[in-house]
C-alpha positions as CSV (number, residue, x, y, z in Angstrom):
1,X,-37.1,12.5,13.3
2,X,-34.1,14.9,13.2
3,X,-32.7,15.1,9.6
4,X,-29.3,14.6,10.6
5,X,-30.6,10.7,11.5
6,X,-30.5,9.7,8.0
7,X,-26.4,10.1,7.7
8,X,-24.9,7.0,8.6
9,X,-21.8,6.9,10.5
10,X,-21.3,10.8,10.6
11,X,-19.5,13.1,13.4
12,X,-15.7,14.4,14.3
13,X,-15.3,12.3,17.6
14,X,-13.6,9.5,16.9
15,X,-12.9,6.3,18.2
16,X,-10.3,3.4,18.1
17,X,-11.5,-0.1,18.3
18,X,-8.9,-3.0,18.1
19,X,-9.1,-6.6,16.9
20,X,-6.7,-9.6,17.3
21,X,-6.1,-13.3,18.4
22,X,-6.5,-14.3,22.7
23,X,-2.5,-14.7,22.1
24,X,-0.5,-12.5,19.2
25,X,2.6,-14.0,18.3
26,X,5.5,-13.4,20.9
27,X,8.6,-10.9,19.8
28,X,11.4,-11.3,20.4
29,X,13.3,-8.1,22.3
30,X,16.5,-6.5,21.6
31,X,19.5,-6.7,24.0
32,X,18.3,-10.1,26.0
33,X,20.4,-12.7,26.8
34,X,20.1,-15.4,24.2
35,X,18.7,-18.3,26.6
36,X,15.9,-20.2,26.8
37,X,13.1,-17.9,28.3
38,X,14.2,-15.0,26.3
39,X,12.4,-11.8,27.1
40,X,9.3,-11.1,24.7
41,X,6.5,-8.9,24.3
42,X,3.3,-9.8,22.6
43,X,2.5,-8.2,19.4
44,X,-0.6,-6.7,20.5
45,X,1.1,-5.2,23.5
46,X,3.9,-4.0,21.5
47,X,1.2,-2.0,19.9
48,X,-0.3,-0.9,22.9
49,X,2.6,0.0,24.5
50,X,4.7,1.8,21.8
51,X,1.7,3.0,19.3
52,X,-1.0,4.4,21.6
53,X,-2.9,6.2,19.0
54,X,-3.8,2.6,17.6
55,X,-4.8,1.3,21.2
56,X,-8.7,0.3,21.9
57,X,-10.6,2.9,23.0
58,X,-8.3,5.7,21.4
59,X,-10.0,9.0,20.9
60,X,-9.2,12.0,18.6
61,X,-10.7,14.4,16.8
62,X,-11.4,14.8,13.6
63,X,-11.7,18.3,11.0
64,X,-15.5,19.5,12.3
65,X,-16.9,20.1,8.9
66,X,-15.8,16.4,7.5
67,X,-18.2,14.6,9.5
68,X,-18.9,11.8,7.1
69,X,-16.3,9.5,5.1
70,X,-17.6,10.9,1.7
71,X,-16.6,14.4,3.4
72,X,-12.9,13.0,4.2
73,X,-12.5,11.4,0.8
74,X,-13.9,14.2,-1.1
75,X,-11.3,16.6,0.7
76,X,-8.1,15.5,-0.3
77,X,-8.3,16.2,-4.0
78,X,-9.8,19.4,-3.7
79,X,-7.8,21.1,-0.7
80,X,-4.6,22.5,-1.4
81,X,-1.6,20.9,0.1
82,X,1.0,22.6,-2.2
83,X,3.1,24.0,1.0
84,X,2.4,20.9,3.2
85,X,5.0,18.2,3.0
86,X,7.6,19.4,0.6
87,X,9.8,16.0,0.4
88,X,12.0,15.4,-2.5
89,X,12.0,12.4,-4.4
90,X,14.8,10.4,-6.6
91,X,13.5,8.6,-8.9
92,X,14.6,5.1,-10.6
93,X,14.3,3.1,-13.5
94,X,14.2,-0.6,-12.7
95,X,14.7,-2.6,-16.4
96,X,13.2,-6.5,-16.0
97,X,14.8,-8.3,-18.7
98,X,13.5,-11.8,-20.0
99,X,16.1,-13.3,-18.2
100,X,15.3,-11.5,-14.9
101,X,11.8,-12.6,-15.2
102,X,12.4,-16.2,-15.8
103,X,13.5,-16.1,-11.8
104,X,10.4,-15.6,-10.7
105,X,7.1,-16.7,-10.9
106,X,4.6,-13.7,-12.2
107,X,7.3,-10.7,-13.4
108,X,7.0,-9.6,-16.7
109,X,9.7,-8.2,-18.4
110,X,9.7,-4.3,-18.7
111,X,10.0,-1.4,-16.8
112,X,8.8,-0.3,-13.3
113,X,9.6,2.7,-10.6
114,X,10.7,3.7,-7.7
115,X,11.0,6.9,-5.6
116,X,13.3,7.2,-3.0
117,X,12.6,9.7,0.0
118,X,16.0,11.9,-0.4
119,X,17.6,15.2,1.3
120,X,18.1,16.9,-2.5
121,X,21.4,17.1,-4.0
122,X,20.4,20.5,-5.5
123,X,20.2,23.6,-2.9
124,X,18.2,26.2,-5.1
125,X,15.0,25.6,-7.6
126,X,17.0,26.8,-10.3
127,X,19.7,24.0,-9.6
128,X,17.2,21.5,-9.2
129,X,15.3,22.3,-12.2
130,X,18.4,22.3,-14.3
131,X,19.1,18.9,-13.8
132,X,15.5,18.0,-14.0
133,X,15.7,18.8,-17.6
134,X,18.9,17.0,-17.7
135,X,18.0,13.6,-16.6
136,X,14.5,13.3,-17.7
137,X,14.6,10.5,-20.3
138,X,13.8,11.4,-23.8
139,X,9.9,10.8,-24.5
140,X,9.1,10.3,-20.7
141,X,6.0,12.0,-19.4
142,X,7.3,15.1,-16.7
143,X,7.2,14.0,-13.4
144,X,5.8,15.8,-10.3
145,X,6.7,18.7,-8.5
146,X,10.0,18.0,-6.3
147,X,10.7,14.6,-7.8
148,X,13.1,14.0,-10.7
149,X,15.3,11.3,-12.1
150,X,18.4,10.2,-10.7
151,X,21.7,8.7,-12.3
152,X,23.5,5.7,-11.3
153,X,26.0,7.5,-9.8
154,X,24.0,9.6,-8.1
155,X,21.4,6.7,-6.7
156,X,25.1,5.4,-5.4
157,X,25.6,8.3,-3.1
158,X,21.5,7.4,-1.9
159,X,23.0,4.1,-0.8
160,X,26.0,4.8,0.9
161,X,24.1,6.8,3.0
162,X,21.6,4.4,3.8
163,X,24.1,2.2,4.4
164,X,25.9,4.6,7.2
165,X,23.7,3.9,9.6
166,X,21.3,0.6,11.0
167,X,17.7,2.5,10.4
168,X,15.1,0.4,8.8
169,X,14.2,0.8,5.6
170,X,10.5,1.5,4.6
171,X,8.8,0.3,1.2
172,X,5.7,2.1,0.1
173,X,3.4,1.0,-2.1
174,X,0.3,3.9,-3.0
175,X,-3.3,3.4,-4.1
176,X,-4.7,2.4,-7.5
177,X,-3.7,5.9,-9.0
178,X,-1.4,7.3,-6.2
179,X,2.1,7.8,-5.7
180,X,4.0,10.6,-5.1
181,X,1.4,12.9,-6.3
182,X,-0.8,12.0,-3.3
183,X,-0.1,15.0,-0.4
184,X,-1.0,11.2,1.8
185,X,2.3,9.6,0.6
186,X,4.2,12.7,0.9
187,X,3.3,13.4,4.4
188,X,4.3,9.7,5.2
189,X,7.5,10.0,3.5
190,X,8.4,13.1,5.2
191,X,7.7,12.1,8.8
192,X,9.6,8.9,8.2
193,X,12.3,10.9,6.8
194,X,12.2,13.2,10.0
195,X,12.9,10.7,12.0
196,X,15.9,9.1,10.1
197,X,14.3,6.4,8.1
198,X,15.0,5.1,4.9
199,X,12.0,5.2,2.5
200,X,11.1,4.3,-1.0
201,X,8.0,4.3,-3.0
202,X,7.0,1.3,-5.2
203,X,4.7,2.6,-8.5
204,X,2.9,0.1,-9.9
205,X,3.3,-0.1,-13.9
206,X,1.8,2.5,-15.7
207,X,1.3,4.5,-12.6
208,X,2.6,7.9,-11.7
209,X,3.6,9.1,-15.2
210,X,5.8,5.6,-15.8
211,X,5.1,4.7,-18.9
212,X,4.0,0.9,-19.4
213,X,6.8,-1.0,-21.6
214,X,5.1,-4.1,-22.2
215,X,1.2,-5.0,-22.3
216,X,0.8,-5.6,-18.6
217,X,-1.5,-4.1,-16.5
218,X,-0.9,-4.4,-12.6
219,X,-3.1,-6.5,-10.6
220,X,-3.5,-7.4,-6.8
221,X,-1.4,-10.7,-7.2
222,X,1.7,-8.8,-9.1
223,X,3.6,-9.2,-6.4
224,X,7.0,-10.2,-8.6
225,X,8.2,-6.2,-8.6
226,X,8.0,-5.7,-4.8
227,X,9.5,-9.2,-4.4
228,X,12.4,-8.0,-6.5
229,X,12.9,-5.1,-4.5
230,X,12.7,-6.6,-1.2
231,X,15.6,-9.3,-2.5
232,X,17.6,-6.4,-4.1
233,X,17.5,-4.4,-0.8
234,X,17.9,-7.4,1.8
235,X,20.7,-8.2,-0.6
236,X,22.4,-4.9,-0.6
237,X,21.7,-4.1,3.4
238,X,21.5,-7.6,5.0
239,X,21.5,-6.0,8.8
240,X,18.5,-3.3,8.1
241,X,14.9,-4.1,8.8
242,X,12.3,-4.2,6.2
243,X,9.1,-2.4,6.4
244,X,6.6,-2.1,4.6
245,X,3.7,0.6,4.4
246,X,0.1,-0.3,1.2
247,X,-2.3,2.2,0.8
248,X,-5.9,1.0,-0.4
249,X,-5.2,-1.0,-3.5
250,X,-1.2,-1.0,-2.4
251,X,-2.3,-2.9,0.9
252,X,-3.6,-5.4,-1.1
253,X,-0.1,-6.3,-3.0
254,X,1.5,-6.1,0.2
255,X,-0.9,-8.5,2.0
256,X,-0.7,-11.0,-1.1
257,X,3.4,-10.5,-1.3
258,X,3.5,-11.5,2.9
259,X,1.0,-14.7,2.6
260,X,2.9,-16.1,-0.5
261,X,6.3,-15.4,1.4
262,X,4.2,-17.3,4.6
263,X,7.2,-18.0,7.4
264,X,10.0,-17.1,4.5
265,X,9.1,-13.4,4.9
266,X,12.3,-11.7,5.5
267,X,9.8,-8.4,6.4
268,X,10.0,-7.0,10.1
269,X,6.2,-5.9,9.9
270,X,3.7,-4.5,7.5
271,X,0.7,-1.6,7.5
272,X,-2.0,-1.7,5.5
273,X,-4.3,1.4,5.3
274,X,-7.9,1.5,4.2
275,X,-6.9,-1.6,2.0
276,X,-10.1,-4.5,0.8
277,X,-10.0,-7.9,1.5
278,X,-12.5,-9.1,-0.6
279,X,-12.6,-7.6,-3.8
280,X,-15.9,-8.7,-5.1
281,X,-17.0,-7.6,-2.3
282,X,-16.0,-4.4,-2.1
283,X,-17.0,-3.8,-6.3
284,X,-20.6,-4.2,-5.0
285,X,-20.3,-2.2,-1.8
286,X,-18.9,0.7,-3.7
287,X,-21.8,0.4,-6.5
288,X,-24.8,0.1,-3.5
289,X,-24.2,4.1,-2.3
290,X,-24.8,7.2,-4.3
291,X,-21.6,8.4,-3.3
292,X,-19.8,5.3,-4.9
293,X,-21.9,4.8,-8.3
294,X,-21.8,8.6,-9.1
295,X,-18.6,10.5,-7.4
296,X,-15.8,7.2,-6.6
297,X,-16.4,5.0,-9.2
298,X,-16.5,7.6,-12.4
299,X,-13.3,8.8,-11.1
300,X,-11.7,5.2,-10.8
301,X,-12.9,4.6,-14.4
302,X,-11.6,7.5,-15.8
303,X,-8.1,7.0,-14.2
304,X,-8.4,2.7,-15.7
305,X,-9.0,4.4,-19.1
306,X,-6.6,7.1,-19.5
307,X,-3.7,4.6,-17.5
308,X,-5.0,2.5,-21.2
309,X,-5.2,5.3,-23.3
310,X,-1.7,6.5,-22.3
311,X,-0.5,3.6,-22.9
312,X,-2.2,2.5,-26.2
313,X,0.7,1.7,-28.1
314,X,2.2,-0.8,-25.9
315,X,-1.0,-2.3,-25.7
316,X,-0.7,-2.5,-29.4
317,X,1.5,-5.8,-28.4
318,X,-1.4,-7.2,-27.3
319,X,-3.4,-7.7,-29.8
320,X,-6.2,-10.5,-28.9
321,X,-7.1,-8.5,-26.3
322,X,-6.6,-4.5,-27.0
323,X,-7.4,-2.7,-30.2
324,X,-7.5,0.9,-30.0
325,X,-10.6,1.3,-32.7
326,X,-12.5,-1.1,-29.5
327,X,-11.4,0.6,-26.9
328,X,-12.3,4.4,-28.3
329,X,-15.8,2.6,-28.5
330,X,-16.3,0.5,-25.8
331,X,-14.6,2.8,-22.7
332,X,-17.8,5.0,-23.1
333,X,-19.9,1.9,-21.7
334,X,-18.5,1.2,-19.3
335,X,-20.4,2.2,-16.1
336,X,-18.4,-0.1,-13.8
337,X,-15.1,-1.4,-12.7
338,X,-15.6,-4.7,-13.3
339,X,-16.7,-4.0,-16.3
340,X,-13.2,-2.1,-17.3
341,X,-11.6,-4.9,-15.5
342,X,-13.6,-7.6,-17.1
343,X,-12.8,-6.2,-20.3
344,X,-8.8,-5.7,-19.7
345,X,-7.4,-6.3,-16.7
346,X,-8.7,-9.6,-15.8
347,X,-7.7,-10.9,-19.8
348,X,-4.2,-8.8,-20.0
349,X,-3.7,-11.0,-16.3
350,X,-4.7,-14.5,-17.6
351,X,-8.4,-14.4,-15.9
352,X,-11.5,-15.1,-18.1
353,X,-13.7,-12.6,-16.3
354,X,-13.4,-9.7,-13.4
355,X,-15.1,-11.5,-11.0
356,X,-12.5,-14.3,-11.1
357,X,-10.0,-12.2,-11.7
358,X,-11.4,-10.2,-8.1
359,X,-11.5,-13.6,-6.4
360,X,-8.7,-14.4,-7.4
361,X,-6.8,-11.3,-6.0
362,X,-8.4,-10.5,-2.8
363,X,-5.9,-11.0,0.5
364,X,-8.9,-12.8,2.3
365,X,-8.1,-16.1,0.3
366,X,-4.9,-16.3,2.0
367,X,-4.8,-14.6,4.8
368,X,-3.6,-17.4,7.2
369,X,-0.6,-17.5,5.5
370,X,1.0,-14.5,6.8
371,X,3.2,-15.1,9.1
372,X,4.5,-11.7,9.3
373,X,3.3,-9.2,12.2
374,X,0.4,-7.2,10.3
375,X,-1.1,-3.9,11.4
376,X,-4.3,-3.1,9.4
377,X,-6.0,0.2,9.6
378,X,-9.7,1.1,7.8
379,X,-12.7,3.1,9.1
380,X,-16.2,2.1,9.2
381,X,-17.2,4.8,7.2
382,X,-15.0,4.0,4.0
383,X,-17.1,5.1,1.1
384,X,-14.8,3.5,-1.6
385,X,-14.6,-0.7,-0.1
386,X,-16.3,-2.4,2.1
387,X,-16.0,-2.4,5.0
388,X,-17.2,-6.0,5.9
389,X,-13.7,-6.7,7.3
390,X,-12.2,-10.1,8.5
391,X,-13.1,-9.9,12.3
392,X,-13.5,-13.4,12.6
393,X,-10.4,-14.2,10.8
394,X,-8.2,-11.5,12.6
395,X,-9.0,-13.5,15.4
396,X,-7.9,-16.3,14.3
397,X,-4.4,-15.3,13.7
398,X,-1.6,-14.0,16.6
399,X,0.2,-11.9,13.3
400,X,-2.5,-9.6,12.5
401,X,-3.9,-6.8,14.9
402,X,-6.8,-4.6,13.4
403,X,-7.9,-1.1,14.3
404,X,-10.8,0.1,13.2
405,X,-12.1,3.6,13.7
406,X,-15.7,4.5,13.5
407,X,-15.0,7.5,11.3
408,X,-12.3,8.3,8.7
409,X,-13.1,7.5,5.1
410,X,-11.1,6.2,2.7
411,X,-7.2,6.8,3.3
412,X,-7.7,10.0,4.8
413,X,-8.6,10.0,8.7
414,X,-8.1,14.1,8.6
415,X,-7.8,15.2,12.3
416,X,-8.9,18.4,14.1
417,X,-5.2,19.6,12.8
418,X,-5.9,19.2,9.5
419,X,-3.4,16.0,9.9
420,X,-3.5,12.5,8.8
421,X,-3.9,10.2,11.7
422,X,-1.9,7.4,10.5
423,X,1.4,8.8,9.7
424,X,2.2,9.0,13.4
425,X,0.7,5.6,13.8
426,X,2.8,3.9,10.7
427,X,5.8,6.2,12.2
428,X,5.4,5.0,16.1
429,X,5.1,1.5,14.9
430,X,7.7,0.9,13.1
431,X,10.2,2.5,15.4
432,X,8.9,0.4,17.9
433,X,9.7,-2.6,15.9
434,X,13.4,-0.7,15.1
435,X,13.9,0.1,18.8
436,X,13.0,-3.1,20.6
437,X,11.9,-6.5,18.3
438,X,15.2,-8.6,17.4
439,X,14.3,-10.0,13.7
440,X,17.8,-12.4,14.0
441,X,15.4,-14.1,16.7
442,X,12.7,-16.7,15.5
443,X,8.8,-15.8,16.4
444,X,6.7,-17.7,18.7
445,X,3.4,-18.0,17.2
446,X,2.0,-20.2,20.4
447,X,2.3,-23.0,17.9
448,X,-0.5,-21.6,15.3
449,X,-2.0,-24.0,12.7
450,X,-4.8,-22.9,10.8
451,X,-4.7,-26.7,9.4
452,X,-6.0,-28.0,12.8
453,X,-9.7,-29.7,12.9
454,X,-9.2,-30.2,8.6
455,X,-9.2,-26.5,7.7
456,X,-7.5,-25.0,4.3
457,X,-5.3,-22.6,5.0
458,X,-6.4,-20.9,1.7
459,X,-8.4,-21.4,-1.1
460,X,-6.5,-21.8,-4.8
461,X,-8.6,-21.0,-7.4
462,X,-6.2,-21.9,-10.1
């Protein structure tokens, strides 16, 4: 037998394979006459038609020498993208108070951030580093290369531009340990700049050198800071679409934040890229390889542990939960996630264990109440989740269409070009949303009720 039999899932020619419901839900077009029998186009056609590179039976290749996912995930850190994607970033403080958090149902009160995709103020390095130094608040950790803070006045100026024109605007939300550092953001950021988009990146707390303010660690159903955002911006630009783009553990929060919204969603579509479902499920399928127990999972540990040793004096707050003589002790046993977050993140979130904590969390539970159109991207290959994903339940719903390539790895999908394949996808798709879908115009979802025949639409655990 040929040695090369015993690598699952390995080669550079790739292939698109496409999921969704016998009849997607119907979308309203632009510029048709507002009659009865106005025109439509089915969400999966819509797809077909305008994103091509997410169409069944799409072909591309892929760099020759990562021919297995581990190979695609394993690049990205170690490659230097330095001179590739050179966006600039303004960043923002957004201050929850108590009373701001008594509006909602899960927001804590503290501090979060956001980056917003911006042509720079600042002509030369020297200019730009200048007021770097100048607005970086006192005590702050520095931020990363071609990204600084922005004043009121200054995030002003941001708006009124956005607000000069109708294109959509596109919220972001990285991966467990991403943001802006991640050359994957970047590259989406600037090809959604490029093409006259407005853009923002949502960090969760603690993540991307922002300090945590109170003892909260994010979890997959904090969904309180993007709802916040969405409100503040549907508030402030009540004609612009809403987009919105998760990345791995970000796809997760956004697929929680659209089922909980259901048919209130005031969001023109959604991507999700190589984002779980199932939670639990994917803790085990990323302990089962050797490429998960000893590369991934070590590296997700050691970012949980230094996001709670950077933070160890907010923490502090939390007594019953965090002391810092325990944690100096106990983070050296810890050989899993779950055991990190059955130590930390399922308690500082109000679960008992991880694995309720996981249940709890994962988009699977309550998937049939998004009612928002839904483009999910993952390979079969991923290294990191698993990649058991909800066929049968995509084909349940006319709001979700799934592609699925054979090859890709975990958020990375590096072509022959040394390209990410989904930032033209994400791109394509949401122009075709901006170019032709009305969102004044109520969806037809062919009368969809998961409720027929008896059937939950979710499961509550709590």
């Amino acid at each position: 037998m040929a040695p090369w039999t015993f690598l699952p899932n390995w080669g550079f020619r790739n292939t698109v394979n496409v999921t969704h419901s016998s009849r997607t839900v119907d979308l309203p077009l632009k510029n048709s006459p507002e009659v009865d029998g106005t025109a439509t186009i089915p969400f999966n056609e819509l797809v077909k038609q305008y994103v091509p590179q997410a169409a069944e039976e799409f072909k591309f290749l892929l760099k020759p020498y990562l021919f297995t996912g581990t190979l695609q995930s394993l690049y990205i850190p170690y490659a230097d993208f330095s001179k590739s994607y050179q966006v600039s970033y303004a960043r923002e403080i957004v201050e929850v108070t108590e009373d701001d958090a008594k509006k909602f149902t899960d927001l804590p009160a503290g501090q979060f951030t956001i980056d917003y995709v911006v042509d720079p103020i600042e002509k030369t390095p020297e200019k730009f580093k200048k007021r770097y130094e100048e607005t970086l608040p006192e005590g702050y950790p520095r931020l990363h290369p071609r990204c600084r803070y922005y004043t009121e006045k200054e995030l002003e100026q941001v708006f009124k531009t956005w607000g000069s024109d109708d294109k959509p605007i596109v919220i972001v939300a990285p991966g467990l340990a991403g943001g802006v550092n991640e050359p994957q953001i970047r590259a989406v950021g600037e090809k959604l700049f490029n093409s006259g988009f407005h853009s923002l990146v949502l960090n969760s707390r603690g993540c991307c050198r922002s300090p945590l303010t109170t003892p909260h660690l994010f979890t997959g159903l904090h969904t309180d800071d993007m709802r916040l955002v969405v409100n503040r911006l549907h508030k402030q630009f009540p004609d612009k679409q809403i987009h919105l783009a998760g990345f791995s553990f970000g796809g997760v929060i956004i697929s929680n934040y659209l089922a909980q919204e259901g048919s209130n969603s005031i969001i023109s579509s959604a991507v999700t890229v190589s984002s779980p479902w199932n939670l639990l499920d994917s803790c085990t399928a990323l302990n089962s390889s050797y490429s998960g127990r000893n590369i991934f999972q070590p590296a997700i540990i050691y970012f949980l542990n230094k996001l709670v040793q950077n933070n160890r004096e907010t923490l502090k707050q939390a007594s019953d939960i965090y002391d810092e003589e325990e944690f100096n002790r106990v983070k050296k046993t810890f050989k899993t996630t779950e055991d990190f977050d059955d130590k930390y993140t399922g308690p500082l979130a109000g679960w008992p264990s991880g694995a309720t904590y996981y249940l709890a969390s994962s988009p699977i539970m309550r998937v049939f109440k998004i009612k928002t159109p839904l483009l999910i991207l993952n390979s079969k290959d991923d290294p990191i989740i698993s990649t058991a994903y909800p066929y049968h339940e995509v084909e349940k719903s006319p709001y979700l269409y799934m592609a699925t390539c054979d090859l890709g790895g975990h958020y990375s999908f590096i072509d022959i070009h040394g390209k990410f394949w989904y930032v033209d996808v994400i791109n394509e798709f949401i122009n075709a949303f901006y170019n032709n879908v009305d969102q004044t115009r109520k969806l037809d979802d062919h009368g969809f009720n998961v409720k027929q025949g008896g059937f939950r639409d979710t499961i509550d655990l709590y």
